[in-house]
Backbone as numpy.savetxt, mean C-alpha at the origin, in Angstrom:
# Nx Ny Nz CAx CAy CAz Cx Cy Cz
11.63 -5.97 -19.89 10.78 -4.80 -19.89 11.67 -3.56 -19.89
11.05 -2.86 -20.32 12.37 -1.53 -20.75 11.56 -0.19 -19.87
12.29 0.67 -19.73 12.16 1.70 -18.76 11.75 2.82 -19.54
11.21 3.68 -18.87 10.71 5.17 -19.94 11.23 6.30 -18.59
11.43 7.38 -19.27 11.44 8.87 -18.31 10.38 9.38 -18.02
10.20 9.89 -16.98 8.72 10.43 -16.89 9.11 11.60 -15.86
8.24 12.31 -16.37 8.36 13.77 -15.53 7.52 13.76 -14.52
8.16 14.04 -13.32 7.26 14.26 -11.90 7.11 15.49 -11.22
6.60 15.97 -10.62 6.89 17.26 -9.88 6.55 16.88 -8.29
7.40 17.32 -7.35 7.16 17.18 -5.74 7.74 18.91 -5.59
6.92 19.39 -4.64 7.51 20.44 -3.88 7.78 21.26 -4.85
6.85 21.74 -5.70 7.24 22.36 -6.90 8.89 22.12 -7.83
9.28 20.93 -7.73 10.56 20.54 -8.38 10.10 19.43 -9.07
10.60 19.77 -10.79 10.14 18.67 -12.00 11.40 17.76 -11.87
11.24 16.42 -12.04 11.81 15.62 -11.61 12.27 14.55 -13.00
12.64 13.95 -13.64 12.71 12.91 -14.53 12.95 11.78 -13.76
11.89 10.63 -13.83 12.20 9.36 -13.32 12.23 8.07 -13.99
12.92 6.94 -13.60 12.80 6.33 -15.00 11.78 5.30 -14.51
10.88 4.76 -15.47 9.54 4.18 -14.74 9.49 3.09 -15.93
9.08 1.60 -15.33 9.02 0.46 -16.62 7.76 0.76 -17.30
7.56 0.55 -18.72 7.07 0.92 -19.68 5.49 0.07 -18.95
4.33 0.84 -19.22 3.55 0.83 -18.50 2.89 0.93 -17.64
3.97 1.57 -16.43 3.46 1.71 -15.08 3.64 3.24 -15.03
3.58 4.10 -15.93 3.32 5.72 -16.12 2.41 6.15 -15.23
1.30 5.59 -15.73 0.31 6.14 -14.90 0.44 5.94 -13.50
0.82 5.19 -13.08 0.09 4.63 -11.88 1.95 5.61 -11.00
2.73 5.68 -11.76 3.96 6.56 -10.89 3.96 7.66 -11.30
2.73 8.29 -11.95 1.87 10.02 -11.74 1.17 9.84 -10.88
0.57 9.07 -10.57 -0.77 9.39 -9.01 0.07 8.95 -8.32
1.25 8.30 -8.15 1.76 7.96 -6.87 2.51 9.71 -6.55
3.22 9.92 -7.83 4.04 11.60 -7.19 2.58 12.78 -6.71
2.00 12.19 -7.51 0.43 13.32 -7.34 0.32 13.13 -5.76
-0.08 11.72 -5.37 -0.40 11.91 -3.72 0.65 12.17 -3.45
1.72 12.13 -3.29 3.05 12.26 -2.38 3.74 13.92 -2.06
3.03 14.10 -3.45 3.06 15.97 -3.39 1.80 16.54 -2.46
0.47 15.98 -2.65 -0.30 16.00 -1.78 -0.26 16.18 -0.43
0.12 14.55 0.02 0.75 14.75 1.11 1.56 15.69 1.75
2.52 16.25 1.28 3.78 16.83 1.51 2.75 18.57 1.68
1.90 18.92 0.93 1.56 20.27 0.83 0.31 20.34 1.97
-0.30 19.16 2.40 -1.25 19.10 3.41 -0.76 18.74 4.62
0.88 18.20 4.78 1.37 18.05 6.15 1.74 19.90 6.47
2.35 20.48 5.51 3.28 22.04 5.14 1.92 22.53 5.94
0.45 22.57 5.30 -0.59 23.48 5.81 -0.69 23.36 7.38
-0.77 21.49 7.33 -1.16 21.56 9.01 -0.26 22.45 10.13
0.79 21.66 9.96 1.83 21.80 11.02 2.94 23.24 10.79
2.34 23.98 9.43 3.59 25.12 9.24 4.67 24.96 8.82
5.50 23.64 9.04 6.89 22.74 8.79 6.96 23.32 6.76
7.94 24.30 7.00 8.68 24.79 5.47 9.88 23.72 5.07
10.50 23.16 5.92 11.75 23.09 5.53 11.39 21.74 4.53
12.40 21.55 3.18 11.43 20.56 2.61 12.25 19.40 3.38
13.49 19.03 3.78 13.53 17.76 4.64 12.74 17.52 5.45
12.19 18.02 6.28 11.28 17.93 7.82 10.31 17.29 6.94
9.99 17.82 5.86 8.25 17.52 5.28 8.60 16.12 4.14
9.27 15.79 3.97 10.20 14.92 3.34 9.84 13.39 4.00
11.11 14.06 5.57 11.06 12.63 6.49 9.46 12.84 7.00
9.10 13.19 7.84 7.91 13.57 8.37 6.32 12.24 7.22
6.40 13.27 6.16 5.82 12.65 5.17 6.19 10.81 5.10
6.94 11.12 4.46 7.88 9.28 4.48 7.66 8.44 5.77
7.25 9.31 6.99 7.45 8.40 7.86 5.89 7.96 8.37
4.96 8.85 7.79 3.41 8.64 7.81 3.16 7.63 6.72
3.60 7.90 5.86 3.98 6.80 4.48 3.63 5.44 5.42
4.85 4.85 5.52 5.43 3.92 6.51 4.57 3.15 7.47
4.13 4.35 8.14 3.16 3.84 9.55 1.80 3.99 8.80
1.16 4.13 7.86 0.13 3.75 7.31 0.54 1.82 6.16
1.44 2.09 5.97 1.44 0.44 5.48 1.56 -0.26 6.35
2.57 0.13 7.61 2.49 -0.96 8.78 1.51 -1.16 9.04
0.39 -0.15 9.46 -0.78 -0.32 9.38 -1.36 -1.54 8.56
-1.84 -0.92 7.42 -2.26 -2.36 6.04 -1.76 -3.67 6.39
-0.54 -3.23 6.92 0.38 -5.06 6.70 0.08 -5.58 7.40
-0.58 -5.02 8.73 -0.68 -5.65 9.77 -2.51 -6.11 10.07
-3.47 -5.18 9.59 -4.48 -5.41 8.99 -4.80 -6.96 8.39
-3.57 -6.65 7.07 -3.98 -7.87 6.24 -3.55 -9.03 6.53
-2.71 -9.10 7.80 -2.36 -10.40 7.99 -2.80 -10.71 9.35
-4.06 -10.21 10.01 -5.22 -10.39 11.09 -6.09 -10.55 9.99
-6.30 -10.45 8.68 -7.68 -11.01 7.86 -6.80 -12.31 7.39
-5.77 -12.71 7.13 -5.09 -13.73 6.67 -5.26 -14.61 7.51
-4.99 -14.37 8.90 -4.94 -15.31 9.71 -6.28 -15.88 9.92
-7.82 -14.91 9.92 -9.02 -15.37 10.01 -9.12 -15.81 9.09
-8.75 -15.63 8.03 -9.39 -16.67 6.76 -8.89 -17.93 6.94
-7.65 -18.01 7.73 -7.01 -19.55 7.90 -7.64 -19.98 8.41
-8.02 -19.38 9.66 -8.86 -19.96 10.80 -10.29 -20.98 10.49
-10.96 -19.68 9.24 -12.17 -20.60 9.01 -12.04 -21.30 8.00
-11.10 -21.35 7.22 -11.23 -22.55 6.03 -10.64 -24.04 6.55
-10.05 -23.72 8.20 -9.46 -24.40 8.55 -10.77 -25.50 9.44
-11.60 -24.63 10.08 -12.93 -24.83 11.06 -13.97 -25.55 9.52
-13.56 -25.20 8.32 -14.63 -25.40 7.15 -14.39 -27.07 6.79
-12.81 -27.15 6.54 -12.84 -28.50 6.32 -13.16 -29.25 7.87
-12.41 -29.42 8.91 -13.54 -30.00 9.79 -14.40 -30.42 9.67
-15.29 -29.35 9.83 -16.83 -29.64 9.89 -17.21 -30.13 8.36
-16.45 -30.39 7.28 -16.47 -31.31 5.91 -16.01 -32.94 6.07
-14.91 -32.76 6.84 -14.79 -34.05 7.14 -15.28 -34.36 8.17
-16.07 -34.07 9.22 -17.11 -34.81 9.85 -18.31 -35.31 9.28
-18.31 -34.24 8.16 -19.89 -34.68 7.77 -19.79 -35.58 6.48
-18.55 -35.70 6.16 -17.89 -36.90 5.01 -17.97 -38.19 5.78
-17.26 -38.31 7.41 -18.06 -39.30 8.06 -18.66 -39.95 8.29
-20.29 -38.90 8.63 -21.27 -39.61 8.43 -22.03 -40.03 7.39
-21.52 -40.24 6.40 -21.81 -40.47 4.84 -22.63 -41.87 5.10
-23.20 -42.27 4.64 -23.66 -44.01 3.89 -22.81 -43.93 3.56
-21.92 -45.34 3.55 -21.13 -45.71 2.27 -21.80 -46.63 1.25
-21.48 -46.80 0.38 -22.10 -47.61 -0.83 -21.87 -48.74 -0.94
């Protein structure tokens, strides 16, 4: 797969990044929120300096996937749980079958 340039902007700075051929879009809405972010942390908290809003940003980043990761693997584990409780109660009731 071959790579393309793509122009980004964060913090009012245009950026060239190199992005695999097809995933354009989807690494414009990623700089889109990330500039987002960065200009709605600047409003809340006042924080100019662009490192502070940089790490700051990056580190909400972060603690929102820990978040997800940790989410999805308390739904991982319940889904084990009941497909696990599903066969069980399949092979009990394979059990009581007639046999032929």
């Amino acid at each position: 797969m071959s790579n393309q340039a793509v122009e980004i902007q964060v913090l009012g700075r245009k950026l060239k990044v190199n992005c695999p051929t097809g995933q354009e879009e989807a690494l414009l809405a990623s700089a889109a929120d990330f500039d987002q972010r960065l200009k709605d942390l600047s409003e809340r908290t006042n924080i100019t300096n662009p490192e502070q809003l940089l790490m700051f940003t990056g580190l909400n980043i972060c603690n929102e996937l820990y978040s997800e990761r940790q989410e999805q693997q308390r739904n991982a584990e319940k889904l084990s749980n009941r497909i696990n409780e599903m066969e069980e109660l399949l092979e009990k009731a394979l059990q009581y079958q007639p046999k032929s």
